[in-house]
N, C-alpha and C positions, 0 to 999 in steps of 0.2 A: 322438419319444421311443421309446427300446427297452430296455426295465429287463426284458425277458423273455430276453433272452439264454443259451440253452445252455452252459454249463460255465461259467457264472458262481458265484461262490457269494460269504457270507458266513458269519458267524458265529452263530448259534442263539442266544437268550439271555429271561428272564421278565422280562416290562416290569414286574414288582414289584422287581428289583434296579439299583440305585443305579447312573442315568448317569452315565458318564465327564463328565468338564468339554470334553470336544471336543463331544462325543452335546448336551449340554445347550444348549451353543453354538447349535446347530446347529438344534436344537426352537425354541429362545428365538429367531430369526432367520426360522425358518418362522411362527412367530406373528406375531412384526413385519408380515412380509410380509403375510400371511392380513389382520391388521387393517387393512393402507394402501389393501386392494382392497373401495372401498367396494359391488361386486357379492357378494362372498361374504359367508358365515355367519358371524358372530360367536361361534358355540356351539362351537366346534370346540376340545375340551379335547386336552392336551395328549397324552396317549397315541395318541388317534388320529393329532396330527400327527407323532409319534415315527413310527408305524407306516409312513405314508409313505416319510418318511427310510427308514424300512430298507426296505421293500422296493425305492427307488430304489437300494440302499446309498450313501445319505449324500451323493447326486450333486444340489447343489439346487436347480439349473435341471432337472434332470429329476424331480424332486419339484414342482417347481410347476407346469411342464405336465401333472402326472397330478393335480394336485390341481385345476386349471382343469378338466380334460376332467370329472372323476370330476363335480364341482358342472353342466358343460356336459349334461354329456347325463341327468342328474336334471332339469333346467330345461327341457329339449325334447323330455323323452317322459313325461310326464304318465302313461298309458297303464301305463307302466312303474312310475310313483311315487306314482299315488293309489289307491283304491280295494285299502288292502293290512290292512284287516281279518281278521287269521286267524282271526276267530271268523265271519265272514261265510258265506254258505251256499257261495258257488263255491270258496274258500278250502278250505273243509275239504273239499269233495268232492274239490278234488285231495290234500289231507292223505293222504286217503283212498285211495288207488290210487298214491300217488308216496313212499317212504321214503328219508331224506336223512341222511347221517351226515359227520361231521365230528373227525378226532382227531389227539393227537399220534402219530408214532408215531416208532420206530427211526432212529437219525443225525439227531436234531433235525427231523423234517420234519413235515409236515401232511399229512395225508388227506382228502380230498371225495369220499362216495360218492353215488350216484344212481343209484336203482331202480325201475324201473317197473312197477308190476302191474296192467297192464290187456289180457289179450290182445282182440282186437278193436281196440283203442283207441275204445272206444266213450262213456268217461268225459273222453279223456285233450283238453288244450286248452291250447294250446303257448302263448299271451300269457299265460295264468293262470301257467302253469309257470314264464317269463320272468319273470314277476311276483312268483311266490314265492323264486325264484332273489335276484333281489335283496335282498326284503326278509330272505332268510335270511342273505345276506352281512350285510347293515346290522346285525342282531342278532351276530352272532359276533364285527363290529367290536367294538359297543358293551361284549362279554362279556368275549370271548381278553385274557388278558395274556401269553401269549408268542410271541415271534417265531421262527421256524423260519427255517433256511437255504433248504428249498425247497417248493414247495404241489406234490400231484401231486392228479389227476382221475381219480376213477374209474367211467365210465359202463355199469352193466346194459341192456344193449338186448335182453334175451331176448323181451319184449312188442313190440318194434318191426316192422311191417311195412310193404309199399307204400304204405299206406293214411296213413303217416308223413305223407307230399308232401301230402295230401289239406289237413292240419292245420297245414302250417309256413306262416309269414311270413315275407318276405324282407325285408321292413321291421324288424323287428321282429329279426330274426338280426341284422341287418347290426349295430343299435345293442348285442346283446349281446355280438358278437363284440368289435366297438371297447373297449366295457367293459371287457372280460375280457381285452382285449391291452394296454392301455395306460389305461387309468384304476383296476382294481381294485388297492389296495395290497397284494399279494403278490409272493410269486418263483415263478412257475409254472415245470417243469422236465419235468415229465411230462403224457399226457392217455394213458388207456387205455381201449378198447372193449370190452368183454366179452361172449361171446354175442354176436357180432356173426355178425346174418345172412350169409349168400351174396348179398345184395344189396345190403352195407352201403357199395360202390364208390358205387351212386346216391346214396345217402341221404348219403354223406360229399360228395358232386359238388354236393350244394346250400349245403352251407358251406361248402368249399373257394375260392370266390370270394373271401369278404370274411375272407379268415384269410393273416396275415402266412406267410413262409415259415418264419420259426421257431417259430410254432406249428403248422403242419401236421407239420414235422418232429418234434416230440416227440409225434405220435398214433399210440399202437404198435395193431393188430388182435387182440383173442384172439375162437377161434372156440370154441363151445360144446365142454363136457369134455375143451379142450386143459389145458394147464398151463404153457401159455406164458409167463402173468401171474408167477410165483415166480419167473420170470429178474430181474423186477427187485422184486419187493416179497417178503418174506417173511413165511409163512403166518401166525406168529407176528401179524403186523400187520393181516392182514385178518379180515373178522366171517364169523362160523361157515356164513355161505351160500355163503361162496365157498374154505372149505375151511382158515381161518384157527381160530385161538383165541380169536378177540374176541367177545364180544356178540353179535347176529344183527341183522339189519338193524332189526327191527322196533324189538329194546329200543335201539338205539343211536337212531335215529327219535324216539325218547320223548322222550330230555335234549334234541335237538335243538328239538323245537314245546316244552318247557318253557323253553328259552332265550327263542324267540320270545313265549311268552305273560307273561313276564318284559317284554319290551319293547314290549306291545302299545300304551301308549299314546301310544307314540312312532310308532306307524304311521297313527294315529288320528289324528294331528295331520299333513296334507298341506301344511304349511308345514316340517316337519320337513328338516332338512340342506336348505334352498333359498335360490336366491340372488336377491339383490333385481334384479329384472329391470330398473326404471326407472331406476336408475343407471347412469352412464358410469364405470368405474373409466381410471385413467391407464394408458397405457401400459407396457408392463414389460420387462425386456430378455428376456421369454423370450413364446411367442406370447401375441395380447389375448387375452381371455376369448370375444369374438364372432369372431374366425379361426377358433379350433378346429373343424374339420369331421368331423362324425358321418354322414355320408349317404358 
């Protein structure tokens, strides 16, 4: 599956207004499915399966292999999917040193930013990070009702040094990369580096393995007090740290772990979005549930 596709788009629209009878088709038919595979979740309401659909744009064998993968690698990284208490002590201490913002912004699109304050990295712990990462997606599922044409990324590496290598997993990259290419339900279109060190060649050399070609091609370089970044985002849309009119990382940070503590007790619950493992579901004309390969 490749629903990441470069110059693809569609149409931006609020999952609070009224699906077309094609749109609903198409939901009603994703559920079907969803319920005849007796491995997956039965909880799975219907905006979340919308969500899919669009970020496939409406392709629905490539909707259901990211719906397999997305439940697949929740099933096989534990690691990743339990222990996601944000009121837990390791939870907040990355709260703590990592601020995370998430918005609409200009031509229908989405923003994801990612900030790090820890120089030294001597707080910082890259499985907790991975960890919060997800459970922040799973909140913003459960939250967002609108659909954007495209998601862009936007990473602060001014705190990252050598010392980065000391802290990564390559287990552990490999399953989030997979994630984030082909199981999370968006249209990723951009990834942007900010403050990226003179040694950011290495540090990008460790993920560049397990990252398709059309993601590595959408990761543009900005180097500390370039202004590189306004070629493609406008200031107007970014928070006041980075020279924008928006909120500051911090206050934007705020509604974000307010989202999440809104959905804590869904994280509390480690059966949450899991799929029954001791069932065989039938085969399906798009790949089985146990093909899907994550390593």
């Amino acid at each position: 599956m490749d629903y990441l596709r470069p110059g693809e788009s569609g149409e931006g629209f609020n999952m609070g207004e009224k699906m077309s009878p094609e749109v609903q088709k198409k939901v009603e038919q994703l559920q079907d499915w969803i319920n005849k595979q007796p491995h997956l979740p039965k909880d799975i309401d219907d905006k979340i399966a919308r969500r899919f659909l669009h970020s496939c744009y409406y392709d629905m064998d490539r909707t259901k292999t990211a719906v397999e993968l997305f439940f697949r690698i929740r099933d096989t990284s534990p690691e990743l999917i339990n222990h996601r208490d944000p009121l837990s002590p390791p939870m907040q201490k990355l709260l703590k040193i990592v601020n995370v913002a998430q918005y609409e912004i200009s031509g229908k699109r989405n923003i994801w930013l990612w900030q790090l304050n820890d120089p030294g990295l001597e707080q910082y712990d890259y499985l907790q990070d991975a960890r919060m990462f997800i459970m922040l997606f799973d909140a913003w599922m459960l939250n967002n009702t609108e659909f954007a044409e495209e998601d862009i990324i936007v990473l602060d590496t001014k705190d990252i040094s050598l010392k980065f290598i000391t802290k990564f997993n390559v287990s552990i990259a490999k399953k989030i990369a997979k994630y984030q290419e082909d199981a999370m339900p968006i249209r990723l279109k951009q990834i942007h580096i900010i403050n990226a060190p003179p040694f950011i060649d290495k540090l990008f050399g460790l993920m560049k393995p397990f990252l398709k070609a059309e993601i590595t091609s959408m990761v543009h370089f900005h180097v500390p007090k370039s202004e590189t970044l306004f070629k493609y985002l406008n200031r107007e849309d970014l928070p006041q740290d980075y020279g924008g009119t928006r909120p500051t990382m911090v206050e934007l940070n705020k509604e974000v772990v307010r989202i999440v503590m809104e959905q804590r007790e869904n994280f509390l619950d480690e059966n949450f979005w899991k799929t029954e493992k001791k069932v065989k579901g039938p085969k399906t004309e798009v790949a089985t549930f146990r093909s899907l390969d994550i390593d």
